[in-house]
Structures are given as structure tokens and as C-alpha cells.
C-alpha positions as a LaTeX table, in Angstrom:
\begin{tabular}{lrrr}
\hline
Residue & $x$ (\AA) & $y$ (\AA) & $z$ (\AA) \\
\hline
Unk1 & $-14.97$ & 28.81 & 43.40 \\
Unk2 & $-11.64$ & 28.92 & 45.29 \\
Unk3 & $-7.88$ & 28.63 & 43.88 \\
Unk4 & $-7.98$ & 25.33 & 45.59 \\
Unk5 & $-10.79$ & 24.56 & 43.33 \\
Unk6 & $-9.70$ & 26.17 & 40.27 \\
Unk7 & $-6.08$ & 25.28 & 40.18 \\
Unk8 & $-6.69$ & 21.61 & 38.62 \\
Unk9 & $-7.90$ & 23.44 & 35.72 \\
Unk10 & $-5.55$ & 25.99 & 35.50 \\
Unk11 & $-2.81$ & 23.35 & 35.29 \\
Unk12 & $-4.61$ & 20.80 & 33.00 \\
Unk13 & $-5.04$ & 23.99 & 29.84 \\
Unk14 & $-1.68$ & 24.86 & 31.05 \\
Unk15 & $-0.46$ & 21.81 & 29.90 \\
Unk16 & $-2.16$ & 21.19 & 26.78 \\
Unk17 & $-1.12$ & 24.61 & 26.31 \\
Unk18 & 2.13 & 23.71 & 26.37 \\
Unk19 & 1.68 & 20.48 & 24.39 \\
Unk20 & 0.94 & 22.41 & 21.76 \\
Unk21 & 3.80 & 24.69 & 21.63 \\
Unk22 & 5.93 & 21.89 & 21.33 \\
Unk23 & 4.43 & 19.99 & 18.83 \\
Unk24 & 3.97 & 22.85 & 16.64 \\
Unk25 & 7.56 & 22.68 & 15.08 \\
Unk26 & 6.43 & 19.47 & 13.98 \\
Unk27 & 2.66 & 20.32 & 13.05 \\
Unk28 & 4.31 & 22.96 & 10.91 \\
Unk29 & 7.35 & 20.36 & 9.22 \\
Unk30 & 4.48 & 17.59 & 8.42 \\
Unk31 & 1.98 & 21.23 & 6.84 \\
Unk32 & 5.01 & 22.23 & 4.99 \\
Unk33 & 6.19 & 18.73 & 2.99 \\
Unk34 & 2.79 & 16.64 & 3.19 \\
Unk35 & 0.12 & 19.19 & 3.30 \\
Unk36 & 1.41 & 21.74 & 1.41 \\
Unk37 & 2.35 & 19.73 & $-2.15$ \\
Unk38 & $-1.14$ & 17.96 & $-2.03$ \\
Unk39 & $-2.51$ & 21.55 & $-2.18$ \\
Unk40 & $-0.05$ & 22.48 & $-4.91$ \\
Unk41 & $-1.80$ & 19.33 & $-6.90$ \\
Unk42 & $-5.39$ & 20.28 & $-5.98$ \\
Unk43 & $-4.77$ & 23.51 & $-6.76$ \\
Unk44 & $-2.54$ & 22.44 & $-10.34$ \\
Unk45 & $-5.97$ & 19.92 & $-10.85$ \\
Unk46 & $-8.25$ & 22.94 & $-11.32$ \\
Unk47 & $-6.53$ & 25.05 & $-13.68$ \\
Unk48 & $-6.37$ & 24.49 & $-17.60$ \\
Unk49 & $-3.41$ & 22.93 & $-19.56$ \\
Unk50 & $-0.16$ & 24.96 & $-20.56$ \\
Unk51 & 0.86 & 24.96 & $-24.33$ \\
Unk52 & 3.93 & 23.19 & $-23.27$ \\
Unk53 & 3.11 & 21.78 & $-20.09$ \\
Unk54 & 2.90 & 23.04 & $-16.60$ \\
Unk55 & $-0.48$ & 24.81 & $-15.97$ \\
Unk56 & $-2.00$ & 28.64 & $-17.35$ \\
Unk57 & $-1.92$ & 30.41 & $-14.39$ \\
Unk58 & $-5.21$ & 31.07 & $-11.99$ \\
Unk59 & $-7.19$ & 30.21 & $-15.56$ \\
Unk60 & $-10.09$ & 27.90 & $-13.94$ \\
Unk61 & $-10.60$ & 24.32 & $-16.07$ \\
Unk62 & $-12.43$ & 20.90 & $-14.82$ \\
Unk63 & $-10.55$ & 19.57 & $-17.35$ \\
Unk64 & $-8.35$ & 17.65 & $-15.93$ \\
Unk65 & $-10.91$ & 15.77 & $-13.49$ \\
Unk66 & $-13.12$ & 15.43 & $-16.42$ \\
Unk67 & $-10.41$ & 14.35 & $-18.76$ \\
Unk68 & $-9.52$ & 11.25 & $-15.21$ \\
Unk69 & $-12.73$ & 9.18 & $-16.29$ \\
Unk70 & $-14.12$ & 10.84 & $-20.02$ \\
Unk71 & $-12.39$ & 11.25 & $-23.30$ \\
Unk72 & $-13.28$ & 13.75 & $-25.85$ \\
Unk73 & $-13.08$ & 12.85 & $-29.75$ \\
Unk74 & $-11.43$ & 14.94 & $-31.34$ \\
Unk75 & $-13.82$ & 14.75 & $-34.77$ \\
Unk76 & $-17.20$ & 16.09 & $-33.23$ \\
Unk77 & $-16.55$ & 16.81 & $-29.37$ \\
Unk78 & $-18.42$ & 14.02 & $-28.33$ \\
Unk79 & $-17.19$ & 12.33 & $-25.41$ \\
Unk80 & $-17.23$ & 8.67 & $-24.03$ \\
Unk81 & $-15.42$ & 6.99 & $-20.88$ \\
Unk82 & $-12.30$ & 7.15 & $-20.12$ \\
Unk83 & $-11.67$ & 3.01 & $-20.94$ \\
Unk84 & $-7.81$ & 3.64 & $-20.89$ \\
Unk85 & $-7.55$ & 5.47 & $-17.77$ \\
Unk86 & $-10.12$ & 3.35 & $-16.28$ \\
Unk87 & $-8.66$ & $-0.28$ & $-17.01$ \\
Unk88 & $-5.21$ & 0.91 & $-15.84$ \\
Unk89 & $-6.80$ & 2.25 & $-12.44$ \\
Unk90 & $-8.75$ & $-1.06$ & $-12.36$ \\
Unk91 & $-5.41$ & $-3.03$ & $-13.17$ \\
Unk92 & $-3.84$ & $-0.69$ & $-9.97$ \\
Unk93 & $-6.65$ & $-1.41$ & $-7.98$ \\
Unk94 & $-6.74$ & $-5.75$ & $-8.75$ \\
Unk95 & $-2.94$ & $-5.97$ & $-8.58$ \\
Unk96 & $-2.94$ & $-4.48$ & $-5.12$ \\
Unk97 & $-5.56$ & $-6.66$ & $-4.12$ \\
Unk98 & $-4.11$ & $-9.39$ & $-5.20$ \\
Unk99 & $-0.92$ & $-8.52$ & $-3.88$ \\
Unk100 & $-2.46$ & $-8.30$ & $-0.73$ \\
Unk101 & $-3.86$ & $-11.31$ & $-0.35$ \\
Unk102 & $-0.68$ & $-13.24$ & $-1.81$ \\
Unk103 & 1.64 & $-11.47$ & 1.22 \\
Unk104 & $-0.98$ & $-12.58$ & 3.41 \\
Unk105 & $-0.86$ & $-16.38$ & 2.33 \\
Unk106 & 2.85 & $-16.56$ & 2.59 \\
Unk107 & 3.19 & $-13.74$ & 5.23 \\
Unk108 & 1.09 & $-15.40$ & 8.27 \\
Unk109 & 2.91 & $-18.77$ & 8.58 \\
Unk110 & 6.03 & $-17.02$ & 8.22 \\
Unk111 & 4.80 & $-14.80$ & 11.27 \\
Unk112 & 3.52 & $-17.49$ & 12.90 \\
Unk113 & 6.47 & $-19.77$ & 12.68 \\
Unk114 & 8.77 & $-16.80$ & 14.20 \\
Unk115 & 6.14 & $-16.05$ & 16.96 \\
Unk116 & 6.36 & $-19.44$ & 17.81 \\
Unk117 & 10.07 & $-19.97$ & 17.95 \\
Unk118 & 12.05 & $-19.95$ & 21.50 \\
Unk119 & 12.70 & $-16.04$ & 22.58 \\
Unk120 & 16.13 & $-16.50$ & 22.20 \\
Unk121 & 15.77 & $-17.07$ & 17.96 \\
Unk122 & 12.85 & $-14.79$ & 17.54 \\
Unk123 & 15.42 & $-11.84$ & 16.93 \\
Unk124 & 17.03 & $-13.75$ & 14.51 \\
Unk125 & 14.03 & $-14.48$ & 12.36 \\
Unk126 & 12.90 & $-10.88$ & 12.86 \\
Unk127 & 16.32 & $-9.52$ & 11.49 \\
Unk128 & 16.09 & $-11.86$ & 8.69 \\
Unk129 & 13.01 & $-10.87$ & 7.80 \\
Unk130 & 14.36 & $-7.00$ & 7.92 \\
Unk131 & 17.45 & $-7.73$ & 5.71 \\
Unk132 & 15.36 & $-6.63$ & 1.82 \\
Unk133 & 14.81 & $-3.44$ & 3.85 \\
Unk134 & 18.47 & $-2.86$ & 3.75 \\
Unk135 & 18.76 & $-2.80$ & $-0.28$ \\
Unk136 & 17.24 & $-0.22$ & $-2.46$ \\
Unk137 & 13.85 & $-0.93$ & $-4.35$ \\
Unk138 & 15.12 & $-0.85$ & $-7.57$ \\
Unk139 & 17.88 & $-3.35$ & $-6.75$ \\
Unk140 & 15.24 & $-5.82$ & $-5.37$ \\
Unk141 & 12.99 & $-4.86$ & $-8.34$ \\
Unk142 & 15.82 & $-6.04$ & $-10.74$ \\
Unk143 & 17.06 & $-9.14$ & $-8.50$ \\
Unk144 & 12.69 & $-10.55$ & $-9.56$ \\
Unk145 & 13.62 & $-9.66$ & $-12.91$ \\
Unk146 & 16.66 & $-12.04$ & $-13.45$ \\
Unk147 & 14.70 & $-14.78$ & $-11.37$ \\
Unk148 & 11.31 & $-14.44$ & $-13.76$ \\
Unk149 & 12.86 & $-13.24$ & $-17.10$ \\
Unk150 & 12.69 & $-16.01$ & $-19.92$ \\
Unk151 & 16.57 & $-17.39$ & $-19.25$ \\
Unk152 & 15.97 & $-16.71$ & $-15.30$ \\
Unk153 & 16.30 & $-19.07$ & $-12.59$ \\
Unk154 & 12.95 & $-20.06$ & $-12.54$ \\
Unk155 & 12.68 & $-20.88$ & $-16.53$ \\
Unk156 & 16.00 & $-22.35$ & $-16.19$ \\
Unk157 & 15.24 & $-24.83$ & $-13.47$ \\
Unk158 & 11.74 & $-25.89$ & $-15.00$ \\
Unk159 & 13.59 & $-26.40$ & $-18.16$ \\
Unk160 & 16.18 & $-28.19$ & $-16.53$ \\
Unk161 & 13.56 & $-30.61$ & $-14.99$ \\
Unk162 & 11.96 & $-31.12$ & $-18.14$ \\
Unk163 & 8.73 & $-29.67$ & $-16.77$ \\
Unk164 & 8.56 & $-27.26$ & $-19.99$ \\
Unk165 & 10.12 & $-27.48$ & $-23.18$ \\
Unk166 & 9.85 & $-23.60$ & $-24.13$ \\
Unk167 & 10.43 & $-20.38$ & $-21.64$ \\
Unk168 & 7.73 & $-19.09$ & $-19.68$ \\
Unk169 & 6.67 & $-15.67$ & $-20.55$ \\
Unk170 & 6.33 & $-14.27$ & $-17.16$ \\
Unk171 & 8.16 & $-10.73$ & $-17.50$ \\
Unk172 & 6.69 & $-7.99$ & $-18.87$ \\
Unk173 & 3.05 & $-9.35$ & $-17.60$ \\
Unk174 & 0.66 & $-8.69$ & $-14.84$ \\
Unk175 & 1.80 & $-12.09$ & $-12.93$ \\
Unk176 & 5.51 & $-10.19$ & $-13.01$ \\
Unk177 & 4.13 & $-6.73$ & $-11.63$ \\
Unk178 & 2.53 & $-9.10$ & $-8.84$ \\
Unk179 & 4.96 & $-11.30$ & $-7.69$ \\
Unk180 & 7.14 & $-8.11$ & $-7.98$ \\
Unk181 & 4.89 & $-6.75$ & $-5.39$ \\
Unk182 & 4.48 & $-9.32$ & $-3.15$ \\
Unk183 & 8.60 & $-10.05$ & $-2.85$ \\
Unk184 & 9.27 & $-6.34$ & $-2.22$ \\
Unk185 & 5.89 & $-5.41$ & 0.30 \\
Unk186 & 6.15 & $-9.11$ & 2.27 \\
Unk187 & 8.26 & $-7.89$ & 5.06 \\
Unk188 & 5.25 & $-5.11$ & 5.46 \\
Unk189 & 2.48 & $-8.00$ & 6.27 \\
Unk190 & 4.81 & $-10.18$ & 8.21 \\
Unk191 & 6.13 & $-7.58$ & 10.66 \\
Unk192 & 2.43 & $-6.66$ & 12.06 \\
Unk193 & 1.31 & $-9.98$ & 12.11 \\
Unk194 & 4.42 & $-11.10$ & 14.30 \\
Unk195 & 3.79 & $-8.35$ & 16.75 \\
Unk196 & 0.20 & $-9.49$ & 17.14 \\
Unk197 & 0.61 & $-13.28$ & 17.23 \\
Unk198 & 4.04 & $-12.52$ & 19.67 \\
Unk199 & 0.74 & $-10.78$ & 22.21 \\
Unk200 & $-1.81$ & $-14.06$ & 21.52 \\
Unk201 & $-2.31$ & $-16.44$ & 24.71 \\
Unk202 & $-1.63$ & $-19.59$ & 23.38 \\
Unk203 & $-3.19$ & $-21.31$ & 26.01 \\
Unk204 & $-7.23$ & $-20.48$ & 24.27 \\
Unk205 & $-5.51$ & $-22.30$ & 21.03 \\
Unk206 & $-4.64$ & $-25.33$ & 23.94 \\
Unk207 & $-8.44$ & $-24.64$ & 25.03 \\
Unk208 & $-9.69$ & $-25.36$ & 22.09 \\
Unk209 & $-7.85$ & $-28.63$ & 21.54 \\
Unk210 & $-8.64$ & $-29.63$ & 24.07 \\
Unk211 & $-12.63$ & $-28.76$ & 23.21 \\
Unk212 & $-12.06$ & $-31.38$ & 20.12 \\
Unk213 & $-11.64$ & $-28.42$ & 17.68 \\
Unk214 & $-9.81$ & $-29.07$ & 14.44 \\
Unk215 & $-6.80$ & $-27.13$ & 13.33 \\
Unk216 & $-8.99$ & $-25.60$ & 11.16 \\
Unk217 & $-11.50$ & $-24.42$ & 13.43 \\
Unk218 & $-8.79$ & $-23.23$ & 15.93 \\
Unk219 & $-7.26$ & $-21.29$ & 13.47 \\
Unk220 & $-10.60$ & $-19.57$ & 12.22 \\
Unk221 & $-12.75$ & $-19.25$ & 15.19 \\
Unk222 & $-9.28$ & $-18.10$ & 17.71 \\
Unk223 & $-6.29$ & $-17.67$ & 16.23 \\
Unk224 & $-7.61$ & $-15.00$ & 13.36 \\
Unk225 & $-9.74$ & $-12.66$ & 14.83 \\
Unk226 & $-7.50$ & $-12.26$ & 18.48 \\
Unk227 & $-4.93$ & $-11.16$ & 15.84 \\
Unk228 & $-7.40$ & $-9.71$ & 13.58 \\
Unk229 & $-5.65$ & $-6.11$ & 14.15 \\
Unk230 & $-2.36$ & $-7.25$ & 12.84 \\
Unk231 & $-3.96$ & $-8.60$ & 9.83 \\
Unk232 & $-5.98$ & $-5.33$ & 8.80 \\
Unk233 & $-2.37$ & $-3.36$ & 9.72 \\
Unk234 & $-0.63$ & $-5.35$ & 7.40 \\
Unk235 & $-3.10$ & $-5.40$ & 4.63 \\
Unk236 & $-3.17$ & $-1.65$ & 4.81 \\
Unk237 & 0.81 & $-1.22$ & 5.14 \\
Unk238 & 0.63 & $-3.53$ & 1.51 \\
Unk239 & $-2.22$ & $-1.95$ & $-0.05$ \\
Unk240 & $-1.62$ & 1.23 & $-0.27$ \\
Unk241 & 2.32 & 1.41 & $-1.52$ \\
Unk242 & 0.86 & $-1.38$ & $-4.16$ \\
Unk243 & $-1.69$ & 1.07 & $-5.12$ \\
Unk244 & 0.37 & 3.77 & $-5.78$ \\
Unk245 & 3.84 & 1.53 & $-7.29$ \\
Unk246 & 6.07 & 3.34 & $-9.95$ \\
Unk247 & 9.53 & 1.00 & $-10.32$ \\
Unk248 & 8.18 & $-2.08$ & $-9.99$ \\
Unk249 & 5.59 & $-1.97$ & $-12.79$ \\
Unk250 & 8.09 & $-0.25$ & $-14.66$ \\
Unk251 & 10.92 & $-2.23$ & $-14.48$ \\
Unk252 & 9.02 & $-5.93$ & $-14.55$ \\
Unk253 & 5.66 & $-4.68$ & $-16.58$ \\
Unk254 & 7.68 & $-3.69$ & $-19.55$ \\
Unk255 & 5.87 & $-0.13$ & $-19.35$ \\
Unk256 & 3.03 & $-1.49$ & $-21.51$ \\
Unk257 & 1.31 & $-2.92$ & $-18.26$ \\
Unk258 & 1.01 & 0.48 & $-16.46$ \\
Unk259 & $-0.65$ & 1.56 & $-13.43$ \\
Unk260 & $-1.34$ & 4.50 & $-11.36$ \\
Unk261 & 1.69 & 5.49 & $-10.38$ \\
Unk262 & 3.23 & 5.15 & $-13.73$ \\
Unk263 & 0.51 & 6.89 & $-15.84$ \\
Unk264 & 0.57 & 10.14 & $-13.27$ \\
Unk265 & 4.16 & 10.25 & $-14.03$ \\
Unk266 & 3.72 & 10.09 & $-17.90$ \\
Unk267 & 1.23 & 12.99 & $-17.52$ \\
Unk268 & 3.78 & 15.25 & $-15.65$ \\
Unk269 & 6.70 & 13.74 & $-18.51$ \\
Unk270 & 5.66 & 12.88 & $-22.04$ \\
Unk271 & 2.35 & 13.61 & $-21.74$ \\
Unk272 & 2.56 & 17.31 & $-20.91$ \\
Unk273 & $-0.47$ & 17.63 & $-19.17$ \\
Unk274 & $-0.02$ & 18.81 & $-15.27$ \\
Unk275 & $-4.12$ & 19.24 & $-14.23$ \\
Unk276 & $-4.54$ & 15.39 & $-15.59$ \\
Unk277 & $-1.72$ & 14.30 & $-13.50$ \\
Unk278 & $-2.40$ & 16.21 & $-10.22$ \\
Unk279 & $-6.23$ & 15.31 & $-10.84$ \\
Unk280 & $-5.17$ & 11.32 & $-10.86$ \\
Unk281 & $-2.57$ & 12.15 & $-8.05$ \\
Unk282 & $-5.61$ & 13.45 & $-5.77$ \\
Unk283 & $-7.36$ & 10.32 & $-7.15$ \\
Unk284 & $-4.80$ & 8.17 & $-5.95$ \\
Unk285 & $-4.95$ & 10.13 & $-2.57$ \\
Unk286 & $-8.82$ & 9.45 & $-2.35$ \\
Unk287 & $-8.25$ & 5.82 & $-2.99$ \\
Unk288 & $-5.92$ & 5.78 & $-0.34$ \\
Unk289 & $-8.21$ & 7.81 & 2.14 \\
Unk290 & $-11.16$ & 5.23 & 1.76 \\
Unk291 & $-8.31$ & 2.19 & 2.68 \\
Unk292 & $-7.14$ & 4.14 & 5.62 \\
Unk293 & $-10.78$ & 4.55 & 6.72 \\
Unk294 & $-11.87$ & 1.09 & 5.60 \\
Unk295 & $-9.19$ & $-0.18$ & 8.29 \\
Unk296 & $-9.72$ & 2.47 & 11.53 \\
Unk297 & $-13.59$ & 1.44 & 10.84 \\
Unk298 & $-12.68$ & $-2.28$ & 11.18 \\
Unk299 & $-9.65$ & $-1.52$ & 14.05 \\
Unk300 & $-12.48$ & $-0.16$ & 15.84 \\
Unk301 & $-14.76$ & $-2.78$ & 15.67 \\
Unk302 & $-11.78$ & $-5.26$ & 16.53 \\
Unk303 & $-10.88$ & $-3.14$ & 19.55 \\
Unk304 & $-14.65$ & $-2.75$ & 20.85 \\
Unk305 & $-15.11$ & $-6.54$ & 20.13 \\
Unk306 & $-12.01$ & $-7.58$ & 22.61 \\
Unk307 & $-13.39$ & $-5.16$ & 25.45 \\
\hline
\end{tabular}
């Protein structure tokens, strides 16, 4: 072959090549603080228990991923599941859910009112919608608490209407944890369902009008699955910080309505026992995994099913 030939070749490895070199200050930042502390808690995950905490050095134990979903007893070494550990990742894995699906209920009118609204006001609803961003978790986290607790605004107001005679016991519950949840993670589902209703053609939804379709039918059979990607996004941006929550659970579940986040932490703290927690922390990151794959499978599917 000639130069002529060759030299398309020559300059398309010279520039990824060179796309390379430059992203490898940044290959080597996200290595160094995500990759590298995940293989700190593999590694912590298969090594045995320190009399005092932290880990025996390079002294191989399973213990810690048995110890995740089986309990020994400590009379005659027989072992059994796990029903503690298992309820609270169970509890981690339903509240998330259900968090989920509650930002979703309030999250897509909310979308598409502001996707709807003149260009000039959109902004305005957007930066609304951005303004809990702006105050720190454990602010917001307390702000539910004084609205839920038993002399809160919401007991108050009931009380006041004569709609209950006694307090609610909402805080310190699962239903606080979740509407916890679903006040702090909202902005997460509403943001990527704007930016895919903001793209939709609203002249199929005057289509299908004007093909005698109900509201109902418009909504289900156009509206959801042209913004179908959106959707998934959002679930997935609400998911997986529910899955792994620490303050809110905390702070509104009283500590006696734990989940994942909060029982790793207790193993690193009061519990003493570093393989457990990294073993759950790598659980946690599995969980997480199979969400992230659960929506590229589906993304892909949407995006091969709009082709």
C-alpha cells in the first residue's frame, strides 16, 4: 500500500493515541478515589476480624460474607440465616422501591406541568425545582422531621381540623424514612423527566386526540414510552442513593428502623467488625451494579425501539 493509502490510518491510532494520553490524568483520579477504596473493602471483606476492630492482617476468613446472610449460635456452632441482616436489607431494598415509585407519582406531573409552561417560565420552574439542592441533607432531613414529628405541622393541622383527636405516630417509622426519601431524592426524578418531555412532539399527543383516544390512552400508549428514557434515568438516579441512605433513616427512623447504609456503618463503629462491613459495603455495590444494568438493558431496548 502507498502513504496515500496508509496515512488515514496512521492519523486515526494517532489520535486515539492521543485521546488516551489525555484522559489518563483522569482515568488515573477516578482509579485512585473510586476504584481503589472498593478494593480496600474487597480486600478488608476477605480477611478475619481484629480483637479490637480493623482486620488481622493478610489472615484469609469468609467470615465476613458468611457472617452477611448466616448467623452462628454461639451454644453449639450451629448456624441459621441471617433474619436480622436480611429484613434490614429487605427493608433497604422495599423503601427504595417505594420511594421510587412515590417520586415518580408526584415527580411526572410536576415535569410535565414545567415542560408544558411558555419558554420564557420554564427556567423559573426549573430553578425552583433546584433550590433543596442548595441546602445540606441533613438540614432538609431535619426540616421532614419538624413537619412529621407528633407536635409537627402536619399533626398540628389535622388536629386543628378535628380530623384526629390524638398525634399521629409518623416519626421514627418506615412511612418517616419514606417520605424522608421521597422529599430529599424528588428533584432527582423530576429533572430527567423534564428534559425528556421538554424533547416530546406534542403534536402525536394532538394525533391521538384527534384519533378519539382518551387521556388515558394518550398518556399510556404515547406520552410514556417516547419519554420512557427519562423515566428509567430518574428511577435509577432515586434508587440507588435510597438504597444506600445513612442520615435520613437515621435522623427520621429513630435508629431502630435501620437500613443498609446505617448497619455498614455500625459494623465499622460499635460493632467492631471491618470484614462484615466491607462484605455488606460490596453487597450494597452489587445491588447497585444489577440497577445500573437493569436500566442500560432497558435504555437499550428504548433506544432500538425509537430507531
Amino acid at each position: 500500500m502507498s502513504a496515500i493509502q496508509t496515512a488515514p490510518e496512521h492519523a486515526k491510532s494517532r489520535d486515539i493515541r492521543n485521546r488516551w494520553l489525555l484522559s489518563f490524568p483522569a482515568l488515573l483520579i477516578i482509579f485512585v478515589a473510586a476504584i481503589g477504596p472498593l478494593f480496600v473493602m474487597l480486600v478488608y471483606s476477605f480477611l478475619a476480624k481484629g480483637d479490637y476492630g480493623d482486620v488481622k492482617p493478610w489472615e484469609f476468613s469468609t467470615e465476613g460474607w458468611f457472617s452477611v446472610f448466616f448467623e452462628r449460635d454461639i451454644f453449639d456452632d450451629t448456624f441459621g440465616l441471617a433474619s436480622a441482616h436480611l429484613s434490614i436489607i429487605w427493608r433497604s431494598l422495599k423503601l427504595s422501591f417505594y420511594t421510587t415509585i412515590l417520586t415518580l407519582i408526584l415527580g411526572f406531573p410536576t415535569a410535565y406541568f414545567i415542560a408544558t409552561r411558555p419558554q420564557k417560565t420554564r427556567e423559573i420552574w426549573v430553578f425552583l425545582i433546584t433550590i433543596p439542592f442548595w441546602t445540606n441533607l441533613l438540614i432538609r432531613t431535619f426540616a421532614m422531621q419538624q413537619v412529621i414529628r407528633n407536635e409537627g405541622i402536619v399533626n398540628n393541622l389535622l388536629t386543628w381540623l378535628g380530623v384526629i383527636k390524638s398525634p399521629l405516630q409518623i416519626i421514627y417509622t418506615d412511612t418517616a424514612t419514606l417520605l424522608g426519601m421521597a422529599y430529599v431524592y424528588l428533584p432527582l426524578m423530576v429533572l430527567p423527566l423534564y428534559a425528556s418531555i421538554e424533547k416530546l412532539d406534542f403534536r402525536l399527543v394532538e394525533a391521538g386526540y384527534d384519533l378519539y383516544a382518551s387521556r388515558l390512552q394518550v398518556l399510556w400508549r404515547i406520552v410514556i414510552p417516547l419519554v420512557k428514557p427519562g423515566l428509567i434515568a430518574g428511577s435509577i438516579l432515586v434508587f440507588i442513593p435510597s438504597l444506600g441512605a445513612y442520615v435520613i433513616p437515621r435522623v427520621l427512623g429513630g435508629g431502630k428502623n435501620m437500613m443498609l447504609g446505617n448497619l455498614i456503618e455500625m459494623q465499622f463503629g460499635a460493632g467492631r467488625n471491618w470484614p462484615l462491613g466491607a462484605a455488606m459495603s460490596i453487597t450494597l455495590m452489587i445491588l447497585v451494579t444489577l440497577a445500573l444494568v437493569f436500566y442500560v438493558r432497558n435504555a437499550s431496548k428504548s433506544g432500538a425501539g425509537h430507531v
